[in-house]
PyMOL Python script that loads the backbone (N, CA, C, O; Angstrom):
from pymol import cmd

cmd.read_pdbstr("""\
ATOM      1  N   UNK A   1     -54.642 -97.495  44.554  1.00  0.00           N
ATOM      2  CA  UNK A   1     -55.152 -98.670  45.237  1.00  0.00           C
ATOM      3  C   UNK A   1     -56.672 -98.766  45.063  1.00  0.00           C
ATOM      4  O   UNK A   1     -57.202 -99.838  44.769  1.00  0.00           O
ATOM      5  N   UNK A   2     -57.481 -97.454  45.279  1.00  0.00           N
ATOM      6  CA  UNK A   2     -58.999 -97.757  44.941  1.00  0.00           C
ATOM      7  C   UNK A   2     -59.092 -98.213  43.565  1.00  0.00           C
ATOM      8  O   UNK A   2     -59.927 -99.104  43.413  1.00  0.00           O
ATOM      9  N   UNK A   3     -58.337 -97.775  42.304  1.00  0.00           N
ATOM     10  CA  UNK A   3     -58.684 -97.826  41.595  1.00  0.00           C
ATOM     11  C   UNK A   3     -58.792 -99.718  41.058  1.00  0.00           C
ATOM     12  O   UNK A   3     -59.490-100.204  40.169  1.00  0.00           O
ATOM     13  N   UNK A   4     -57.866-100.374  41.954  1.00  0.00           N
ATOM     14  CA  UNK A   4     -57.455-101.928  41.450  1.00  0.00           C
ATOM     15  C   UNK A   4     -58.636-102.415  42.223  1.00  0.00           C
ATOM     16  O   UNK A   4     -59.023-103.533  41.883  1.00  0.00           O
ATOM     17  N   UNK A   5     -59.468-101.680  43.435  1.00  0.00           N
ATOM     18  CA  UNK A   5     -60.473-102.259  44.281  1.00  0.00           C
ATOM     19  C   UNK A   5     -61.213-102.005  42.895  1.00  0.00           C
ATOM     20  O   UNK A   5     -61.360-103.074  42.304  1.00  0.00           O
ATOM     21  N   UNK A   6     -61.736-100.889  42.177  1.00  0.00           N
ATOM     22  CA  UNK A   6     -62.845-101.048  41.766  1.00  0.00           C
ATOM     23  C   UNK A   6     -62.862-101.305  40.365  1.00  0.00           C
ATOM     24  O   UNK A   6     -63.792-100.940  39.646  1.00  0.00           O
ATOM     25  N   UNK A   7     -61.874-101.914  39.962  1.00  0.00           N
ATOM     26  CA  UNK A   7     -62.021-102.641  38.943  1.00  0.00           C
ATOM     27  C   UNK A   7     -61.928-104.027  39.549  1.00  0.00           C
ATOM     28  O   UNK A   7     -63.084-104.179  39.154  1.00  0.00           O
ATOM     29  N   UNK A   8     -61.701-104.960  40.022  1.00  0.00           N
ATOM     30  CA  UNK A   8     -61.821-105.865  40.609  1.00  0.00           C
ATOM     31  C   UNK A   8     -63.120-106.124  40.844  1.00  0.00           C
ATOM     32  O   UNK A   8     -63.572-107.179  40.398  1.00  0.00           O
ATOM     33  N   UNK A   9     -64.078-105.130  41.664  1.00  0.00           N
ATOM     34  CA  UNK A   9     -65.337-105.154  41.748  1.00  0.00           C
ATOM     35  C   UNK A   9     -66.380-105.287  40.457  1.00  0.00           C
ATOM     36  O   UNK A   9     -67.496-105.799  40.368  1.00  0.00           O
ATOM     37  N   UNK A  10     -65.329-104.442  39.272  1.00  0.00           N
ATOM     38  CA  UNK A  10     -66.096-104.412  38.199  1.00  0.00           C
ATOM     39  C   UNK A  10     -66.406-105.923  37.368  1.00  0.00           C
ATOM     40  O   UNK A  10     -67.413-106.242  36.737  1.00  0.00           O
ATOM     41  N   UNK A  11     -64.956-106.829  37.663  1.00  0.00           N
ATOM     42  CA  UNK A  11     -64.825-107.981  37.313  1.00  0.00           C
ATOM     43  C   UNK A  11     -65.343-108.665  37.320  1.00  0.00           C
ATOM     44  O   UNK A  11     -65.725-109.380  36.393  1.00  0.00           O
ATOM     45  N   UNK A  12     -65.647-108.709  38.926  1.00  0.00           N
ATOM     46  CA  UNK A  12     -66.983-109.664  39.730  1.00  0.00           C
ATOM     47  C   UNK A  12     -68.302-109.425  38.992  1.00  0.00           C
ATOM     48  O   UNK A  12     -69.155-110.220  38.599  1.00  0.00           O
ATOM     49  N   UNK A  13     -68.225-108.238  38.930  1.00  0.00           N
ATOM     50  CA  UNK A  13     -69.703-108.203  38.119  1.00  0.00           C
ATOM     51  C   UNK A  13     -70.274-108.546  36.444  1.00  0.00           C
ATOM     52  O   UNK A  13     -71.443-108.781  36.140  1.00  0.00           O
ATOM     53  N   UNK A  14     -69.137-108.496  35.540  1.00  0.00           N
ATOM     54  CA  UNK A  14     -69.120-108.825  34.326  1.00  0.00           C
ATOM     55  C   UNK A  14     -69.059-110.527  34.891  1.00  0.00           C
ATOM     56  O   UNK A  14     -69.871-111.277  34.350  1.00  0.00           O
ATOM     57  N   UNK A  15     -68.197-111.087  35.870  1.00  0.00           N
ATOM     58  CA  UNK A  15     -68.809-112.573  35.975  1.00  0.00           C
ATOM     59  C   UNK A  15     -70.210-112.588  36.301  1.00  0.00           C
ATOM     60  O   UNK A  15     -70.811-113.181  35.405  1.00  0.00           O
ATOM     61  N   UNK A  16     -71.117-112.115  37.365  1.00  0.00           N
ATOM     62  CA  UNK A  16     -72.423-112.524  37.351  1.00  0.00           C
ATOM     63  C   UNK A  16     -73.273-111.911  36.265  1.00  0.00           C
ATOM     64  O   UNK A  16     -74.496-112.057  36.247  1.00  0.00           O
ATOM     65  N   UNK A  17     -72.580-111.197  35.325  1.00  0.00           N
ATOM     66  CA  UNK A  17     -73.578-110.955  33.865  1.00  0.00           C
ATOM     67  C   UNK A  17     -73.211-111.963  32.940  1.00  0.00           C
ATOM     68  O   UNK A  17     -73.983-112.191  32.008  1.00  0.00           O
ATOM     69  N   UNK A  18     -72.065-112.657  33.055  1.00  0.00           N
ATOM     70  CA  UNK A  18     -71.991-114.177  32.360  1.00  0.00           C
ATOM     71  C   UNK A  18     -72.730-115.024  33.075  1.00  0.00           C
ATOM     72  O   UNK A  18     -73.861-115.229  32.633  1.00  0.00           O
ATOM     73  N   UNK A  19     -72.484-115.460  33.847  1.00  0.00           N
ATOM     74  CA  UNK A  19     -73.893-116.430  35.018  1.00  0.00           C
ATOM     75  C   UNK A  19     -74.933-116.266  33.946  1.00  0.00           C
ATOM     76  O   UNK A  19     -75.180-117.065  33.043  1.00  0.00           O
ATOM     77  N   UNK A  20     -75.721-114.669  34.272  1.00  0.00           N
ATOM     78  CA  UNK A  20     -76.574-114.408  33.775  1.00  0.00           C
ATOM     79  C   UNK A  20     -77.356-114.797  32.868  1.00  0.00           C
ATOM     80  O   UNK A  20     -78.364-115.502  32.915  1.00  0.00           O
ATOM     81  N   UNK A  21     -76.731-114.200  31.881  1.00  0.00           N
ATOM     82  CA  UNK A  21     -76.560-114.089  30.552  1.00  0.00           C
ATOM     83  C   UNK A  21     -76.288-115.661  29.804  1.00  0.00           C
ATOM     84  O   UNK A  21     -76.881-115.752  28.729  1.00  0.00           O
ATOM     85  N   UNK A  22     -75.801-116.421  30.046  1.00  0.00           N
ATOM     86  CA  UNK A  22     -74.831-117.606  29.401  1.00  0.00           C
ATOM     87  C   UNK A  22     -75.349-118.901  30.580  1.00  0.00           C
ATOM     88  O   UNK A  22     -74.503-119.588  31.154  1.00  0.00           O
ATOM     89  N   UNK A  23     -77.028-119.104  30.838  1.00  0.00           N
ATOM     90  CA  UNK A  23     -77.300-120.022  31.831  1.00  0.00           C
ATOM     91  C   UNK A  23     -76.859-121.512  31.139  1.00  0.00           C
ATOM     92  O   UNK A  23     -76.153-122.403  31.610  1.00  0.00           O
ATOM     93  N   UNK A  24     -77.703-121.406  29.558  1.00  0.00           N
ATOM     94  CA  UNK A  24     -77.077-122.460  29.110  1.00  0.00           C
ATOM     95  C   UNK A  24     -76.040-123.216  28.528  1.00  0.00           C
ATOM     96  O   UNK A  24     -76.074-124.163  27.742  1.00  0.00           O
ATOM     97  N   UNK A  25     -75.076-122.592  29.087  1.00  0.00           N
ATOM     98  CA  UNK A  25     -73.607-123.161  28.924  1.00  0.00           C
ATOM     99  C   UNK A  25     -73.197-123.258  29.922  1.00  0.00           C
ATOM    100  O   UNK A  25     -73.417-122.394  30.770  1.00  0.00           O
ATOM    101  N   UNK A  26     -72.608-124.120  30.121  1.00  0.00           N
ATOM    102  CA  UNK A  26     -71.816-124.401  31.450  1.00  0.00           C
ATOM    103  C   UNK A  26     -70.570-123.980  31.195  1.00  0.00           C
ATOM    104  O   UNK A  26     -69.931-123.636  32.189  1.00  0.00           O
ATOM    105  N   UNK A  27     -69.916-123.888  29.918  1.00  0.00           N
ATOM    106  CA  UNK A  27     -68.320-123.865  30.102  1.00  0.00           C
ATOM    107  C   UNK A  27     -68.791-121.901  30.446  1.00  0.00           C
ATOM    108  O   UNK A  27     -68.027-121.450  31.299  1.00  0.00           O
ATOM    109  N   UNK A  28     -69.554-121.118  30.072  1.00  0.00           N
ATOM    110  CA  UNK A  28     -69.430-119.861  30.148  1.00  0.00           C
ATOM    111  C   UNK A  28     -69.940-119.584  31.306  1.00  0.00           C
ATOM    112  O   UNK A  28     -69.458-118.508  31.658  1.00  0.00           O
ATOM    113  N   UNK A  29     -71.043-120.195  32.504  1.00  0.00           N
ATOM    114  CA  UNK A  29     -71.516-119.761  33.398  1.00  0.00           C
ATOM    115  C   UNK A  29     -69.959-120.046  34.189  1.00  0.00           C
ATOM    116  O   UNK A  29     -69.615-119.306  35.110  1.00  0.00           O
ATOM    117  N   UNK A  30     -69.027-121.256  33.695  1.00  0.00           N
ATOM    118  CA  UNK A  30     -67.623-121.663  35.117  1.00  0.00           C
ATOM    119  C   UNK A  30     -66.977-120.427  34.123  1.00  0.00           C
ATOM    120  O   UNK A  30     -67.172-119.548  34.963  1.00  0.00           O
ATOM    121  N   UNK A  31     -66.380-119.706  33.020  1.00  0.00           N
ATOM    122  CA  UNK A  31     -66.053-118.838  33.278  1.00  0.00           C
ATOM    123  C   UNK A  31     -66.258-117.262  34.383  1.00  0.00           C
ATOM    124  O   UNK A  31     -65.485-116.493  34.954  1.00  0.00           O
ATOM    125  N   UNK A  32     -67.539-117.377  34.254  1.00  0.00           N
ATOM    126  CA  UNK A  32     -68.136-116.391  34.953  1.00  0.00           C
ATOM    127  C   UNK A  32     -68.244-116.441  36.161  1.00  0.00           C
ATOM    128  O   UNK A  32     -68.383-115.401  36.806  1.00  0.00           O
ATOM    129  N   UNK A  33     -68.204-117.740  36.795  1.00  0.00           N
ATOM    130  CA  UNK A  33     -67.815-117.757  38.562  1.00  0.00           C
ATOM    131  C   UNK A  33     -66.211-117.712  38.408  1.00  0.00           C
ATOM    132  O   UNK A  33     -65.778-117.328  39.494  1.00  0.00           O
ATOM    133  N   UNK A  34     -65.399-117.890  37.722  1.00  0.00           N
ATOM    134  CA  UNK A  34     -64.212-117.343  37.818  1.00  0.00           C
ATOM    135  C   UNK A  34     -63.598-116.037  37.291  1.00  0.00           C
ATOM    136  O   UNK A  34     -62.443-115.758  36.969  1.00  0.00           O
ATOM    137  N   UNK A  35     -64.727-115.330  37.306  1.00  0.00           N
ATOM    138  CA  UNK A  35     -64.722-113.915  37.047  1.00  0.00           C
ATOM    139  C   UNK A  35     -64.694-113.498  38.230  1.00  0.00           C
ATOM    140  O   UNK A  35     -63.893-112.625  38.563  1.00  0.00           O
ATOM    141  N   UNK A  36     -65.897-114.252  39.409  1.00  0.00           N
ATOM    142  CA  UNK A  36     -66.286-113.539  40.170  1.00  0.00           C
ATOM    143  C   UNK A  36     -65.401-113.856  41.465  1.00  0.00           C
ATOM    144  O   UNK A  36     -65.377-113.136  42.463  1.00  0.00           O
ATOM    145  N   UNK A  37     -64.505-115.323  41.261  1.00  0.00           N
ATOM    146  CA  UNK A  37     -63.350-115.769  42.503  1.00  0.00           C
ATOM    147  C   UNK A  37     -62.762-114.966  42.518  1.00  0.00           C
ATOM    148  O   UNK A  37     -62.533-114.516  43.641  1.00  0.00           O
ATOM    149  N   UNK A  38     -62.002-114.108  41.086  1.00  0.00           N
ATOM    150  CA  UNK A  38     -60.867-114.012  40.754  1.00  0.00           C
ATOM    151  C   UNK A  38     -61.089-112.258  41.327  1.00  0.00           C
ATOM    152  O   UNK A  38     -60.305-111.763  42.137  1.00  0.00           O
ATOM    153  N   UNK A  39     -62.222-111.522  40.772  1.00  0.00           N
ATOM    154  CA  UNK A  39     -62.593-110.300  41.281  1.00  0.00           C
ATOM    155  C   UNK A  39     -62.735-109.865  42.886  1.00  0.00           C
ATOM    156  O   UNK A  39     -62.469-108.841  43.516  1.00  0.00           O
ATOM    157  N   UNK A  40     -63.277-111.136  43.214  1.00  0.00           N
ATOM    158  CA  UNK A  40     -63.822-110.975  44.933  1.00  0.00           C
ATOM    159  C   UNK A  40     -62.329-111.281  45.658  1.00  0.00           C
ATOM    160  O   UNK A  40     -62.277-110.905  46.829  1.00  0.00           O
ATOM    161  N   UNK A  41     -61.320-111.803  45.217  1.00  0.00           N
ATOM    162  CA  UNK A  41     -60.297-112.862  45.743  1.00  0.00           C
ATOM    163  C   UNK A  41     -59.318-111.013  45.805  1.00  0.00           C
ATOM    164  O   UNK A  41     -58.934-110.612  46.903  1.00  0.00           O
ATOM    165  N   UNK A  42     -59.075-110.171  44.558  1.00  0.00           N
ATOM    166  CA  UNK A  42     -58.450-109.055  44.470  1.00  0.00           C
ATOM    167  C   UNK A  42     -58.626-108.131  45.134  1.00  0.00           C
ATOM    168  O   UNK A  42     -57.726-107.441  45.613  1.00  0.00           O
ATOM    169  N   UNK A  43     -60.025-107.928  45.304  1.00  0.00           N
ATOM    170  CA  UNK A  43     -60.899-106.419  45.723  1.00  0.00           C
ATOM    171  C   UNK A  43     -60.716-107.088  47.485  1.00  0.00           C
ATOM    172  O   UNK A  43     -60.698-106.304  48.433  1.00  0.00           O
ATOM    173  N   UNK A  44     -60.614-108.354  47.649  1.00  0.00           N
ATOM    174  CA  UNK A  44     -60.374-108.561  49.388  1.00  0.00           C
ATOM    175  C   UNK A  44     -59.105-108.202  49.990  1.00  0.00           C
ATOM    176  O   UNK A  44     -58.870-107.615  51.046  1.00  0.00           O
ATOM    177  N   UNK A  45     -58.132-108.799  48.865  1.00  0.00           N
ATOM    178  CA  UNK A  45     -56.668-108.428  49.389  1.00  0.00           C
ATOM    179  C   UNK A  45     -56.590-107.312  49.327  1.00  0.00           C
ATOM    180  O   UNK A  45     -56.627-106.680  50.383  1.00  0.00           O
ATOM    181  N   UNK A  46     -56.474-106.732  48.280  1.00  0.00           N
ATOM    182  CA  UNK A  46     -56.083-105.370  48.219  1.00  0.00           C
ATOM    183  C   UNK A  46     -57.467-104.209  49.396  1.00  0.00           C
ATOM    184  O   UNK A  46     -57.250-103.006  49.542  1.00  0.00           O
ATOM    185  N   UNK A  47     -58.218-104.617  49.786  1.00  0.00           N
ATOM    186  CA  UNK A  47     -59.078-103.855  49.912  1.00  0.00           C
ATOM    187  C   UNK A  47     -58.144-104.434  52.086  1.00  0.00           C
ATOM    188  O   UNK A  47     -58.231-103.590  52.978  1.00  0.00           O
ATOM    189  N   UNK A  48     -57.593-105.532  52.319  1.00  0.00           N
ATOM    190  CA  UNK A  48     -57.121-105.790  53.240  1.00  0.00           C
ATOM    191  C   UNK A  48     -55.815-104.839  53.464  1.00  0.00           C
ATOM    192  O   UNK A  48     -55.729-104.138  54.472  1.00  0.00           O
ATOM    193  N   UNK A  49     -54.939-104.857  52.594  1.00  0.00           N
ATOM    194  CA  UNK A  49     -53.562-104.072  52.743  1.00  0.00           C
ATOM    195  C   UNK A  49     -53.987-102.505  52.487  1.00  0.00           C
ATOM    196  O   UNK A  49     -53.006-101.858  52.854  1.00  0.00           O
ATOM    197  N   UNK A  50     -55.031-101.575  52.011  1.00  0.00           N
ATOM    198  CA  UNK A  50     -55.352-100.392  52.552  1.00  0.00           C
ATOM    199  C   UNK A  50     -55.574-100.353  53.568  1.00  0.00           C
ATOM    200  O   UNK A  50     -55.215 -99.308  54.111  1.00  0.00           O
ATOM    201  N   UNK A  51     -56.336-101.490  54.544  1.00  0.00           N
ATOM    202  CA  UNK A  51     -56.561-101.207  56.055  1.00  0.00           C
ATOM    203  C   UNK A  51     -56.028-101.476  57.412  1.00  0.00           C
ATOM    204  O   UNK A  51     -56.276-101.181  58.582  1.00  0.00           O
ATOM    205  N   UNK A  52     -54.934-102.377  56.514  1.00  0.00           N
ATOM    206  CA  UNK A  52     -53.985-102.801  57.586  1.00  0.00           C
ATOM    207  C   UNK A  52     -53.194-101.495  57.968  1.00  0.00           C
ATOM    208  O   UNK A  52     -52.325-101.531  58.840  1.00  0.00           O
TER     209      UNK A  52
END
""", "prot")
cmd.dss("prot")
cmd.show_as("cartoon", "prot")
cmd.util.cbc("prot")
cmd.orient("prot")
């Protein structure tokens, strides 16, 4: 279970190094906030059902 938290976390973060990285593109900065929905959206659930 940690291990799907912290790759999830890792996800999020390869999205804000697209942000980053890729300001002038838009189609790559909306990949990269859907790096970071899709990472933050995993690492919550799963990080919810360890503590339930």
């Amino acid at each position: 279970m940690l291990k799907v938290i912290a790759s999830a976390v890792i996800l999020a973060i390869l999205g804000i190094l697209f942000i980053a990285y890729n300001q002038h593109d838009s189609r790559m900065v909306g990949f990269g906030w859907f790096l970071v929905a899709i990472g933050a959206m995993v690492a919550g659930v799963f990080t919810y059902l360890m503590l339930k």
